[in-house]
C-alpha positions as CSV (number, residue, x, y, z in Angstrom):
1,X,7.5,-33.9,-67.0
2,X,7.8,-33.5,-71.0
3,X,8.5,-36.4,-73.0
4,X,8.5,-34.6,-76.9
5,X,11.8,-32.7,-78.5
6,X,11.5,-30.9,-81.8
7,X,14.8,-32.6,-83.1
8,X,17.8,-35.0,-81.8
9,X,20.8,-34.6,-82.9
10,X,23.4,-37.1,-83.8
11,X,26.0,-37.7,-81.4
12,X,29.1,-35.6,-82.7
13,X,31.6,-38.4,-81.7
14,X,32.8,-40.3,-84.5
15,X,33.6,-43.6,-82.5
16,X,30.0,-43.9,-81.7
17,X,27.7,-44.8,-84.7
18,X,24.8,-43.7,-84.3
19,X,23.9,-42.8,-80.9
20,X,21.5,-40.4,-79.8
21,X,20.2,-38.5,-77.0
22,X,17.2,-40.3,-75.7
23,X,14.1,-38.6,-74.9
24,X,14.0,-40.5,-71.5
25,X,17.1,-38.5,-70.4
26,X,15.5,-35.2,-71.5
27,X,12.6,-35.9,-69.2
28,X,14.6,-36.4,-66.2
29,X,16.7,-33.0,-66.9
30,X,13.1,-31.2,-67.2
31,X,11.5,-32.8,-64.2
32,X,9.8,-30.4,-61.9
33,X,10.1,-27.3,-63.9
34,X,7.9,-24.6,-63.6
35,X,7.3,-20.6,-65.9
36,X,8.0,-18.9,-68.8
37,X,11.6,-19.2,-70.6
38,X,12.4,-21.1,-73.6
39,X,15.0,-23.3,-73.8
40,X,16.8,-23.6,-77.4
41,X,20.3,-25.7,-76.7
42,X,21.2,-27.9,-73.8
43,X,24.0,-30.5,-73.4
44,X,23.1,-33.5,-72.6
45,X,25.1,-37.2,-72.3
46,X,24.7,-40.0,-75.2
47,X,23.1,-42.5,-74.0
48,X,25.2,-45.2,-76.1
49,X,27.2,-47.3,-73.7
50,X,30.9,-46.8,-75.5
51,X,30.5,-43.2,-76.1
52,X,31.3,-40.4,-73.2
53,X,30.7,-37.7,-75.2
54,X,27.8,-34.8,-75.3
55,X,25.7,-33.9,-77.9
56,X,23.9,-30.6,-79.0
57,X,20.1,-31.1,-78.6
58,X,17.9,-28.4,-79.7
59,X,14.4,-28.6,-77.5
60,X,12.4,-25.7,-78.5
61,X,10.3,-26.5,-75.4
62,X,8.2,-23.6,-73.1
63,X,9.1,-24.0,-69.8
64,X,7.5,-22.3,-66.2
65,X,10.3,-22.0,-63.4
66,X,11.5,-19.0,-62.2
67,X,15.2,-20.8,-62.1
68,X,16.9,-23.3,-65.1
69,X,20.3,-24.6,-64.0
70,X,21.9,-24.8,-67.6
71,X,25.7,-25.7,-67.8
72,X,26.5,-24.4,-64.3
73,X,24.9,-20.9,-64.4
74,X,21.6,-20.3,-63.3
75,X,19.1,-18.3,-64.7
76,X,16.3,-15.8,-62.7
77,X,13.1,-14.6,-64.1
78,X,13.2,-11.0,-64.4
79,X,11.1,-8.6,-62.0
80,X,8.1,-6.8,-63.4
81,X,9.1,-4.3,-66.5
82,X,8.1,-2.9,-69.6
83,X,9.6,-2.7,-73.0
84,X,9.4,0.7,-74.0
85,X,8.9,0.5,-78.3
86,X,9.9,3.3,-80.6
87,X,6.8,5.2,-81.3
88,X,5.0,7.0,-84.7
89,X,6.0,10.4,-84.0
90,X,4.8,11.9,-87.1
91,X,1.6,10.8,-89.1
92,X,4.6,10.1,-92.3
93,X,7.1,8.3,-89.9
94,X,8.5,4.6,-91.1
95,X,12.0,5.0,-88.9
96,X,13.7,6.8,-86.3
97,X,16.9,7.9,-85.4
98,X,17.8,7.9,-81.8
99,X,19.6,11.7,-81.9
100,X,20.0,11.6,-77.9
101,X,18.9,9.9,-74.6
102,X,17.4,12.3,-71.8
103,X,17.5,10.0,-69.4
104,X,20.8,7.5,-68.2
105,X,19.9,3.8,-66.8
106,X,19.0,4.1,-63.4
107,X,17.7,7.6,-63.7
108,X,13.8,8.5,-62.3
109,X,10.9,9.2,-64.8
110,X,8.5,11.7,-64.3
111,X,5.1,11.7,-66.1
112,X,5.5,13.7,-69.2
113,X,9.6,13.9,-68.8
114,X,11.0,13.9,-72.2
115,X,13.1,10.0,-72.7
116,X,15.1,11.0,-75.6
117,X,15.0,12.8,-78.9
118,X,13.8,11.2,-81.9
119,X,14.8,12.3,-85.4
120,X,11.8,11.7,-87.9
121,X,11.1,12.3,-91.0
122,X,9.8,15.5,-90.2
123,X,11.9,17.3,-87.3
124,X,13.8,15.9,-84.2
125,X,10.7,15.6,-81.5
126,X,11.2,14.6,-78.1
127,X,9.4,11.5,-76.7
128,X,7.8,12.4,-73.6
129,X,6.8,9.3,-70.9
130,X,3.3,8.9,-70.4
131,X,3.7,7.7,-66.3
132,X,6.3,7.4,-63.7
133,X,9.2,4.8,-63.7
134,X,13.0,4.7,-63.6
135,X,15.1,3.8,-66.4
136,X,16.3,0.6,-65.7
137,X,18.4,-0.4,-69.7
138,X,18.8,1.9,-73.1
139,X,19.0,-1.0,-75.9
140,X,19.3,1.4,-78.4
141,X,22.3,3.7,-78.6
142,X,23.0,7.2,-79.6
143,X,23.2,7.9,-82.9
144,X,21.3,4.7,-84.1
145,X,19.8,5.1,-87.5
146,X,16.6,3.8,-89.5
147,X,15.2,2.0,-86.4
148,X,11.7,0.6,-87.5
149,X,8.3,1.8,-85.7
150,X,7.8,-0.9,-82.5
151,X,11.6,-1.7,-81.9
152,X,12.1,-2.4,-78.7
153,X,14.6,0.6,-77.6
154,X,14.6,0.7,-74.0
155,X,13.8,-1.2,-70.7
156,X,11.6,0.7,-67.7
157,X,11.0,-0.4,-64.3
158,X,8.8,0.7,-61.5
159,X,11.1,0.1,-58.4
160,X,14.6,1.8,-58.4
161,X,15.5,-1.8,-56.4
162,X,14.5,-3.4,-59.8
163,X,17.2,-1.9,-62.2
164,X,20.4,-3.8,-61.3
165,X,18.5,-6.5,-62.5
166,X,18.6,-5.6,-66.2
167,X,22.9,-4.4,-66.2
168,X,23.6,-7.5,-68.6
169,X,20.2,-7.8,-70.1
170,X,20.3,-8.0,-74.1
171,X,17.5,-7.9,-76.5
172,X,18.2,-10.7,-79.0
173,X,17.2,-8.3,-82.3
174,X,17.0,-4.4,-81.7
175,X,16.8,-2.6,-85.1
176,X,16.1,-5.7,-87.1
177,X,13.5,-6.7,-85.3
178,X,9.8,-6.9,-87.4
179,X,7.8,-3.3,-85.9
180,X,4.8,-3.9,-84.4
181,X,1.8,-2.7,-85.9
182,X,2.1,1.1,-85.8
183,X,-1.4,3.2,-85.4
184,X,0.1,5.5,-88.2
185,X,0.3,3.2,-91.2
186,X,-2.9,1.7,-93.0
187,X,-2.7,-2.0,-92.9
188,X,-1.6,-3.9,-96.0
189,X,-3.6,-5.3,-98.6
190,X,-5.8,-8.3,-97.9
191,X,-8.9,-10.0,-98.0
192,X,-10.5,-11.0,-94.5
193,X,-12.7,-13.9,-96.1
194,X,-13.9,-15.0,-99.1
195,X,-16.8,-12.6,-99.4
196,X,-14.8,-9.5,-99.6
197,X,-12.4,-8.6,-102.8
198,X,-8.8,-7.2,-101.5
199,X,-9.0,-4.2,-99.7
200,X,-7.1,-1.9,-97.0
201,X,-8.6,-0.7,-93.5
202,X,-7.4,2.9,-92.6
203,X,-6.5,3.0,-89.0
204,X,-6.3,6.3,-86.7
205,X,-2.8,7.3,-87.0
206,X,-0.8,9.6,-83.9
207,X,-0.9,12.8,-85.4
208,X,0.9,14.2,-82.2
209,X,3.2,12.5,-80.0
210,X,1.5,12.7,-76.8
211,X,-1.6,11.6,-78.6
212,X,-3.3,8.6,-77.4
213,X,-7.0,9.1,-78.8
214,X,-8.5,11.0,-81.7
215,X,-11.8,12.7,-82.2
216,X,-13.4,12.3,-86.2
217,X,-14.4,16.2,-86.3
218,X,-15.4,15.8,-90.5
219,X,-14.6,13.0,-93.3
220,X,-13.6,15.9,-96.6
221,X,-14.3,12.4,-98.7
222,X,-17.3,10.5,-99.4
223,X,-18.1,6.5,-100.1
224,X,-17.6,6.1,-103.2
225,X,-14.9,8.8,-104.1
226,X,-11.5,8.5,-105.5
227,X,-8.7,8.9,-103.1
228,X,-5.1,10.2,-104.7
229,X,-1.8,10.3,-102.6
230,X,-1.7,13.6,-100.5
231,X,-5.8,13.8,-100.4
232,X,-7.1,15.1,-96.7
233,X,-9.3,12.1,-96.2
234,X,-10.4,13.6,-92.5
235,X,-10.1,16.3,-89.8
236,X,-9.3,15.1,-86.6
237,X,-8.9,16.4,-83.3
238,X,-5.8,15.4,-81.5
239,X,-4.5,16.8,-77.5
240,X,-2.9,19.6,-79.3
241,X,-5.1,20.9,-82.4
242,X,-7.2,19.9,-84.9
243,X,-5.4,18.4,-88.1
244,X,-6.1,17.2,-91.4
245,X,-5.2,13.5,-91.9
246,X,-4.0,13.0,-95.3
247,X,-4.3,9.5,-97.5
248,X,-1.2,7.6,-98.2
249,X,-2.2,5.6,-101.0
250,X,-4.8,5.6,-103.9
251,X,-8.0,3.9,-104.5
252,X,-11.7,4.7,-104.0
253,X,-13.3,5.3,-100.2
254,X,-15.8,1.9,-99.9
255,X,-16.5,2.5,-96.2
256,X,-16.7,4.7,-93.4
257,X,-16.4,2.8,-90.2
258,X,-16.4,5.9,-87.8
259,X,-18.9,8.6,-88.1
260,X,-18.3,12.2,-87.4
261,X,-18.2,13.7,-84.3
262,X,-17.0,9.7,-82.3
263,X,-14.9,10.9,-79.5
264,X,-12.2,9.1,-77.7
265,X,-11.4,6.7,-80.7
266,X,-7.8,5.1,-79.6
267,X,-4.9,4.7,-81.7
268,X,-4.7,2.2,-84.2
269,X,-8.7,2.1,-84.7
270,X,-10.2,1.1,-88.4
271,X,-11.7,4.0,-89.3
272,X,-12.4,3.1,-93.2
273,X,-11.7,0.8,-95.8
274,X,-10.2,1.3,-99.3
275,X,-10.1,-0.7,-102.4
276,X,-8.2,-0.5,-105.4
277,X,-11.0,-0.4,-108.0
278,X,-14.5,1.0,-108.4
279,X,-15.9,-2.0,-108.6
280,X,-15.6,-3.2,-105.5
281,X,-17.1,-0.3,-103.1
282,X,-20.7,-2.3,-103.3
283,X,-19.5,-5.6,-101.5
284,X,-18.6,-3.3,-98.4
285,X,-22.0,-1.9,-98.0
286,X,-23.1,-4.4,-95.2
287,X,-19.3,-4.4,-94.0
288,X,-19.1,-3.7,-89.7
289,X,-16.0,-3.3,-88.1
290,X,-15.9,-4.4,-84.6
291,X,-13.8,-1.5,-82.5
292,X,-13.9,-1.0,-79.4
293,X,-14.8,2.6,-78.9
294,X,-16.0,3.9,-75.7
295,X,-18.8,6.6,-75.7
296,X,-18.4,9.3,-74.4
297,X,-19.6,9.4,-70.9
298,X,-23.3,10.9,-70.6
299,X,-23.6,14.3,-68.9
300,X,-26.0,14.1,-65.5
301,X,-29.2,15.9,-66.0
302,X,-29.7,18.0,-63.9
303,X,-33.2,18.8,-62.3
304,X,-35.1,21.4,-64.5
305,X,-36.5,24.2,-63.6
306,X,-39.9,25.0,-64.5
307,X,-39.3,28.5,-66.2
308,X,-42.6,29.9,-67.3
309,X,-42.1,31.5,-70.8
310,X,-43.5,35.0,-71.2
311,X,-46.3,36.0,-72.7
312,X,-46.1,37.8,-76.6
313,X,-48.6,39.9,-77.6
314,X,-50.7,38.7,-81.2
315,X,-50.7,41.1,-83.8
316,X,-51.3,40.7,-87.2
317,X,-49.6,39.3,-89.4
318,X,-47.2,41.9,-91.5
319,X,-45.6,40.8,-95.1
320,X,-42.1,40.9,-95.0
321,X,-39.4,39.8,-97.3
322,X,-39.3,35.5,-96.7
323,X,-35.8,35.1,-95.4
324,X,-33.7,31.8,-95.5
325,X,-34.6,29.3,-92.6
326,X,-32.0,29.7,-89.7
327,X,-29.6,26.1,-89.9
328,X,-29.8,23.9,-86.6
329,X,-27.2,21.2,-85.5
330,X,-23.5,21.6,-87.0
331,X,-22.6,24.5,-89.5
332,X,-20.2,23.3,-92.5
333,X,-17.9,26.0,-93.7
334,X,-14.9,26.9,-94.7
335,X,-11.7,28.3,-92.4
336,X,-12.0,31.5,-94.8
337,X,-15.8,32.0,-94.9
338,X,-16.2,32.0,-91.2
339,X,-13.3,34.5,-91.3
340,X,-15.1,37.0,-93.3
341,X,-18.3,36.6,-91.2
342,X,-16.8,36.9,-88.4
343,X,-15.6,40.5,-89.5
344,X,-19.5,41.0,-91.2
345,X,-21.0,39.8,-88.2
346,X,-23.2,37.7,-90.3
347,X,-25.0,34.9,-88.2
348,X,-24.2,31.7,-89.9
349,X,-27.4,30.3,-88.6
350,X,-28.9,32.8,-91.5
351,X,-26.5,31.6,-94.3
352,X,-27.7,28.8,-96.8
353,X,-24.5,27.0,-97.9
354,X,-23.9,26.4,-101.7
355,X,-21.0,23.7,-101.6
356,X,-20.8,20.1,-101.1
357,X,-23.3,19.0,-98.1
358,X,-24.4,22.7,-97.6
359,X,-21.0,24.3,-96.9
360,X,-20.9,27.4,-96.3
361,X,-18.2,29.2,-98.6
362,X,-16.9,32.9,-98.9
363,X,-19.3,33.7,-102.5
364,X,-22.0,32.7,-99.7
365,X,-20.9,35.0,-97.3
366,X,-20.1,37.8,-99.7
367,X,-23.7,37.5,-101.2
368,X,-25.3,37.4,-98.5
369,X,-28.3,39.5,-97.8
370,X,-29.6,39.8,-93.9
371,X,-33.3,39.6,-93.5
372,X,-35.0,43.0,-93.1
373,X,-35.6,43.8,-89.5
374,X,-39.5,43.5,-88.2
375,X,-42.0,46.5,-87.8
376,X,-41.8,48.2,-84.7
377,X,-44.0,47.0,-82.5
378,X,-43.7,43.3,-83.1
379,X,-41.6,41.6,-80.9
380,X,-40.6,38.2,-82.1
381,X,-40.7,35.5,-79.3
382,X,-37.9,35.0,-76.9
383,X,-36.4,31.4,-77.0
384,X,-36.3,30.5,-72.9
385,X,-33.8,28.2,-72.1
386,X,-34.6,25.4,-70.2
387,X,-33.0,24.5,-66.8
388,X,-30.3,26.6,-64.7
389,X,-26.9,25.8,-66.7
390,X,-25.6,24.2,-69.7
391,X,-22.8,21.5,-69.6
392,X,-20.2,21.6,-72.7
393,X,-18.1,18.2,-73.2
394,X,-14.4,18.7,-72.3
395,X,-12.6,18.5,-75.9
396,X,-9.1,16.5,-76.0
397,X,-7.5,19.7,-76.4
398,X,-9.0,21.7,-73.3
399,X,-8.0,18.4,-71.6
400,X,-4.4,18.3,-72.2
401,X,-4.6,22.1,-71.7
402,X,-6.2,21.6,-68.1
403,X,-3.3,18.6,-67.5
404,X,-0.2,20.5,-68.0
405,X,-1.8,23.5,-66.1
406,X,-1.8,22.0,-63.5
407,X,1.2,20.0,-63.2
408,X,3.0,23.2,-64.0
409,X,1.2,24.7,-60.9
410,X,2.0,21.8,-59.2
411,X,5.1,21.3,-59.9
412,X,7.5,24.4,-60.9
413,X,8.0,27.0,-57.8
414,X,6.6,30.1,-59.8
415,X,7.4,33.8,-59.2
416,X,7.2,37.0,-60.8
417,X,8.7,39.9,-61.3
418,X,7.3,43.2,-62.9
419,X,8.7,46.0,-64.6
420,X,7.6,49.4,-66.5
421,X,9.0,50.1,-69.9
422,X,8.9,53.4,-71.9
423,X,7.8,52.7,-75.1
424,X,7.5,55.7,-77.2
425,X,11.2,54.9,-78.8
426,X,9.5,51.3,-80.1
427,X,6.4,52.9,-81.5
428,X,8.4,55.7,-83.4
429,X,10.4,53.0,-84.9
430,X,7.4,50.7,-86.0
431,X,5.7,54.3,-87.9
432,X,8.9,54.8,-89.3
433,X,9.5,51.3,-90.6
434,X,6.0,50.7,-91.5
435,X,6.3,53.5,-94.0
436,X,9.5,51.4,-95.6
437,X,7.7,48.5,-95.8
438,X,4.4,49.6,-96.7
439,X,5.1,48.4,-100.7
440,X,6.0,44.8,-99.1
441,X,2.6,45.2,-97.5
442,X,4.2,44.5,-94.5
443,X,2.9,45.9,-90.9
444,X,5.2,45.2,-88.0
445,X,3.4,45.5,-84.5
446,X,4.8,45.9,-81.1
447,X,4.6,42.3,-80.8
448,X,7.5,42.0,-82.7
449,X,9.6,43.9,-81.4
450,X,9.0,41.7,-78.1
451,X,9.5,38.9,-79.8
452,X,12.8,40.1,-81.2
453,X,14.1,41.9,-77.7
454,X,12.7,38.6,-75.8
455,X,15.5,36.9,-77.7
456,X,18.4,39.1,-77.6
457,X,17.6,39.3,-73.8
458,X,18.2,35.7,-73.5
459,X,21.4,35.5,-75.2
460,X,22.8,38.0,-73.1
461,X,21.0,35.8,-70.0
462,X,21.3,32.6,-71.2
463,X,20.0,30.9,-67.7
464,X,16.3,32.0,-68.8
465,X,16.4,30.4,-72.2
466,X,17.5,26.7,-69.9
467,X,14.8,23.7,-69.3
468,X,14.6,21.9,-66.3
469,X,15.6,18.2,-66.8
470,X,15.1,16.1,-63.4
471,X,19.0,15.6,-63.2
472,X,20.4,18.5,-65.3
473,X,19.8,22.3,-66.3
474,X,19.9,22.4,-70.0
475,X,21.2,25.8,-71.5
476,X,19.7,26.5,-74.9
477,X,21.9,27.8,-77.5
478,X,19.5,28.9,-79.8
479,X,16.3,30.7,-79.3
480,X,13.2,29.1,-80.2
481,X,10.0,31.5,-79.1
482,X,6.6,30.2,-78.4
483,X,3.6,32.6,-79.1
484,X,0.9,32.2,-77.1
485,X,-2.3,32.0,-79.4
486,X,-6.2,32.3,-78.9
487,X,-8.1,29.9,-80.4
488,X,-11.7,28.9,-80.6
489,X,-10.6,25.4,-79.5
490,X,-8.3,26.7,-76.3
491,X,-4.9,28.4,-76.3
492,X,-1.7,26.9,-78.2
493,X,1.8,27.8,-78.7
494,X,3.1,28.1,-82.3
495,X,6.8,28.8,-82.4
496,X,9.1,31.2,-83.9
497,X,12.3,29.4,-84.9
498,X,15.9,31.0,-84.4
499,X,14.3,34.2,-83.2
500,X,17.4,35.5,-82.3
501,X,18.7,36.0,-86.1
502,X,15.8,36.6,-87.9
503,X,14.8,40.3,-88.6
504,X,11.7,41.7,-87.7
505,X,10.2,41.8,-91.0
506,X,10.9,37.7,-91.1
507,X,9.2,37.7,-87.7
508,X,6.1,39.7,-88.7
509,X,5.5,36.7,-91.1
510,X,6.3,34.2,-89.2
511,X,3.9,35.1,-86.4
512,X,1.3,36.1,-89.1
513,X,1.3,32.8,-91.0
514,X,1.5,30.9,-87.6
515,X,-1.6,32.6,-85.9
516,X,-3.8,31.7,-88.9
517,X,-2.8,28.7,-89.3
518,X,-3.6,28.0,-85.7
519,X,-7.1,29.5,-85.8
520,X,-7.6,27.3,-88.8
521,X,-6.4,24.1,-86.8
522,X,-3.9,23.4,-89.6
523,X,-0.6,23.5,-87.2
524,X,1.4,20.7,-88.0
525,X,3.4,19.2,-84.4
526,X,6.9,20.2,-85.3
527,X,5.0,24.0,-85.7
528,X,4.1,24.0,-82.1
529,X,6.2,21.2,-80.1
530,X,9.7,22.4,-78.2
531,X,10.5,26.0,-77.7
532,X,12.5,27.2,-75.1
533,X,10.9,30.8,-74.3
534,X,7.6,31.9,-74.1
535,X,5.6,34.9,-74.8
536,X,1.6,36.1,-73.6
537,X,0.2,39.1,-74.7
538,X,-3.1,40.5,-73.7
539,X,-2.2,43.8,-74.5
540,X,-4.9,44.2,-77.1
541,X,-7.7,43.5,-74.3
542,X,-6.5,45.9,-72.5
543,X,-5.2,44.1,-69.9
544,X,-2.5,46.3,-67.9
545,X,-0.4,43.5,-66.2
546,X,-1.2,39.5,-65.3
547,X,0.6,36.6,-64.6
548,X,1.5,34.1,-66.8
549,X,2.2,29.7,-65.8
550,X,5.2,28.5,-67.3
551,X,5.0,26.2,-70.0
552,X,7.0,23.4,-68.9
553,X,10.1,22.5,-69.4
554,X,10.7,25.9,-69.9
555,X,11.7,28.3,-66.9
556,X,10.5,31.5,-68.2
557,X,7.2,33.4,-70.0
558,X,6.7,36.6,-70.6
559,X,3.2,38.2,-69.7
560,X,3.0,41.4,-71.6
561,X,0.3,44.3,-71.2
562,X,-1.0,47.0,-72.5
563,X,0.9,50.4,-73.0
564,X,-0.9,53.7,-71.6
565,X,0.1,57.3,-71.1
566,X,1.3,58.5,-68.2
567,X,2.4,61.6,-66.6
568,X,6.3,61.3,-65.9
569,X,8.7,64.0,-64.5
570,X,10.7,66.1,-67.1
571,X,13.1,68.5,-67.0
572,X,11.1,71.0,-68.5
573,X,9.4,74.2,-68.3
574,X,6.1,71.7,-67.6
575,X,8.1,69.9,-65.3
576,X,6.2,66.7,-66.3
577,X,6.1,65.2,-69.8
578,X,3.2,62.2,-70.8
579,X,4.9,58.5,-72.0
580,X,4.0,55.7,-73.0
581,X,4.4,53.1,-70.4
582,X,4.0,49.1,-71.0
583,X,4.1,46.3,-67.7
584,X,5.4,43.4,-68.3
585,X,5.8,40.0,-66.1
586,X,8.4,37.5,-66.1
587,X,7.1,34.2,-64.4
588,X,10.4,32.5,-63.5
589,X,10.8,28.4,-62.4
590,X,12.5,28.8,-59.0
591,X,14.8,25.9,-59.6
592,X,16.2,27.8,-62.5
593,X,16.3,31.3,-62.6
594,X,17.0,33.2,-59.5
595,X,14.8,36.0,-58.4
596,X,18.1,38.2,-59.4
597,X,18.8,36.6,-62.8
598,X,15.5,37.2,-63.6
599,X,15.9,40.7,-62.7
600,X,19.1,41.1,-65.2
601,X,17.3,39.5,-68.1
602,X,14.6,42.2,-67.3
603,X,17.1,44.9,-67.0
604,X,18.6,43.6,-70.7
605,X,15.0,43.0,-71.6
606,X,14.0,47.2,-71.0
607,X,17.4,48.3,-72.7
608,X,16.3,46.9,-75.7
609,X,13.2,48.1,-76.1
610,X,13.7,51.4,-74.7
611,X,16.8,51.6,-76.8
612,X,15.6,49.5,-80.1
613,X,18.7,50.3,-82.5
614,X,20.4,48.6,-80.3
615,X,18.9,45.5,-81.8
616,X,21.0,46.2,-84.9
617,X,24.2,45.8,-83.1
């Protein structure tokens, strides 16, 4: 029984002076109530003797039933669901603009199904879910503008049975509702106790959508150094690459609360403080920051062998030129330096960095000298490993990698369809148009000209440029390519925009700029998110033919090989004449693409190539 109101009302009626409601009769409305609603207006009876009116009586009391008989209607408590709040899509990202819903109510939610598209500040990116439900109410709808990170935008369920439940549900405040906390903006200004001057605590922002932890590969700024707007405070790795997180604000670094190389750091996690003048970095020296940051899990060590190390022979000791002690542990240098070493074959173990905390830059790699080789004779000793096998830790990237791997295996009905294509018409082209563009020191490769005849091949077949959306086949009108590129962190997919309209020159570029900046780690999300064809080339390996797994949603990827020489027939005094012949596969989604679509946008796909002015037209 509750016995307190917030505030009584006056009774409205003007014949009665003064009555009120009494507490006494609130109690015996609330008797025997039980869960979580709030009541904020009830009509109850004045309790003055002459007066028959009701009165307005605001409670503000918490009650526990799942029922509340209120003015003849009664009210259930809802079944089990989750408010779904408009996430930080990009590390810049204040707002959102709902640009369209994927999904209608009632509709089944795969894990990793995109919900909607979000326009951000950078590019329209499609929210994906993160687990299986059904779409039980959109609160936000199309076309809804400056929504603030951690509105509440939709309603999920787990059970289809559970939907009808939400038809009439309303959110009181959608887009003027306060945002929650968002992972991708630094908290504001404050002071946590007395002992500490005003400060601001940097938290791990989503650098990716699908993002849900972060690894700190390198801080670029040390305690005690002055932070502008636009400086890259840190490196981090994300599920999709490793990117540079730049500082929003200005002020000097007073703290690092995360060291390098802390894995599995979730969203949202301090990881340093800031203060607005110099003068205050010294009070944070003893500062902790309680996170909660799981280590990573320990490898099992596995029994050793015993591995009996073989024996050198002594010989005298020869003078030789001293040569600079090989680095152990984690080599600093720059995305350009281990470029040019990597074309040297320099050993960076053998390079003495010059820049800040030993980095190795390109003056040390252009200057460097190798030690002279020993005397004949002397062997120097072997390093033996120790044990049978060596266990590397799974990075976020080779995880996500290995994820959608497999739930495109799992998933998609794959198959494939191979075909030969004379090439010599493309390579007399590229020689020819090299030669035009050699003062725009521009070199087209084959690649290119894939790239280019992928997408005029899917215009003309539009049902392999489509995605596969659970309750719909969407048809791409535009081209967007994804390149599949080799990097020392695992393989990603940088894509080349409106392929169909750009020239191949703009596409040599493109793919250029794009590879590097994926080798570097510097992709940004909109560079590599979306696409709606696919391209895999392991012709420079040598690789004759393979298979390719589709990069979902997409229905198609090309797998293209290497060209060779063959012997072909001719109509000539020979009777045979040598070409050269490229393979390519088409793996095709089942659900899609039929096995004879697939065949006509290889049929287009070999006309182009085989024909390449016809690009022109």
């Amino acid at each position: 029984m509750f016995r307190s109101v917030r505030k009584l009302q006056s009774c409205v009626r003007p014949s009665c002076h003064g009555g009120v409601v009494s507490s006494v009769g609130l109690s015996f409305w609330f008797r025997g109530l039980h869960a979580s609603c709030t009541i904020s207006r009830l009509r109850v009876q004045c309790v003055t003797p002459r007066c028959s009116s009701n009165s307005l009586v605001r409670t503000g009391l918490k009650l526990q039933s799942p029922w509340l008989n209120v003015g003849g209607r009664r009210w259930y408590s809802l079944p089990p669901h989750e408010k779904v709040a408009l996430p930080a899509l990009s590390p810049t990202m204040q707002t959102g603009t709902i640009a369209r819903w994927e999904k209608k109510e009632g509709d089944k939610i795969n894990e990793g199904d995109i919900i909607a598209e979000v326009e951000t500040d950078k590019a329209t990116v499609g929210f994906e879910s993160l687990e299986e439900c059904y779409l039980a109410k959109i609160l936000v709808s199309e076309g809804t503008r400056d929504l603030p990170l951690g509105s509440i935008i939709c309603i999920t369920v787990d059970k289809p049975e559970d939907v009808d439940a939400f038809k009439n549900y309303k959110l009181d405040s959608v887009a003027g509702a306060p945002a929650a906390p968002s992972p991708t903006a630094a908290s504001s200004l404050h002071t946590p106790g007395s002992s500490y001057p005003p400060h601001m605590k940097i938290t791990l922002p989503a650098l990716s959508p699908t993002m849900t932890v972060g690894t700190v590969q390198r801080w670029e700024k040390k305690v005690g150094e002055k932070l502008n707007e636009g400086d890259l405070l840190a490196e981090i790795e994300t599920d999709k690459a490793t990117i540079g997180f730049e500082v929003q604000e200005e002020g000097y670094l007073a703290k690092i609360l995360v060291s390098e190389g802390t894995r599995d750091v979730p969203l949202g996690a301090p990881l340093c403080i800031l203060v607005e003048r110099e003068s205050d970095i010294a009070a944070f020296a003893d500062y902790k920051e309680m996170v909660d940051i799981k280590p990573a899990p320990a490898v099992p060590t596995p029994p050793q062998v015993a591995v009996v190390p073989p024996t050198v022979a002594q010989a005298a000791p020869t003078p030789a030129a001293s040569a600079p002690p090989e680095q152990t542990g984690r080599i600093f240098i720059s995305p350009l330096a281990k470029k040019l070493a990597a074309e040297k074959g320099i050993d960076l173990r053998q390079v003495k960095g010059t820049g800040p905390e030993g980095r190795i830059t390109k003056k040390d790699i252009e200057s460097f000298v190798p030690a002279p080789v020993a005397e004949a004779g002397i062997s120097p000793p072997v390093a033996v490993p120790t044990g049978t096998f060596t266990d590397i830790p799974i990075s976020n990237i080779r995880r996500v990698i290995a994820q959608r791997l497999v739930q495109s295996k799992q998933t998609i009905p794959h198959y494939c369809l191979t075909i030969d294509i004379h090439m010599g018409a493309v390579l007399q082209m590229r020689e020819e148009l090299n030669e035009v563009l050699k003062s725009e020191n521009i070199k087209l490769s084959v690649n290119d000209f894939i790239i280019k005849a992928s997408a005029l091949a899917c215009l003309k077949v539009p049902e392999a440029n489509s995605s596969w959306m659970d309750t719909a086949i969407r048809q791409h009108h535009v081209v967007d390519v994804s390149v599949a590129v080799s990097t020392d962190a695992g393989l990603i997919t940088p894509i080349v925009f409106n392929a169909h309209v750009k020239g191949l020159a703009t596409i040599s570029k493109d793919v250029f700029a794009l590879a590097t900046k994926a080798r570097e780690g510097k992709l940004q999300p909109q560079e590599y998110q979306g696409g709606t064809f696919t391209i895999s080339n392991l012709g420079m390996y040598g690789i004759k033919n393979f298979s390719a797994i589709i990069n979902p949603p997409q229905a198609c990827i090309l797998a293209v090989g290497s060209s060779e020489e063959r012997l072909i027939p001719a109509d000539n005094e020979k009777g045979f004449d040598v070409a050269s012949i490229m393979q390519v596969t088409l793996s095709s989604d089942h659900r899609v693409v039929d096995g004879a679509v697939g065949a006509q946008w290889l049929s287009e796909f070999r006309k182009l190539l085989e024909r390449p002015n016809t690009m022109l037209l």
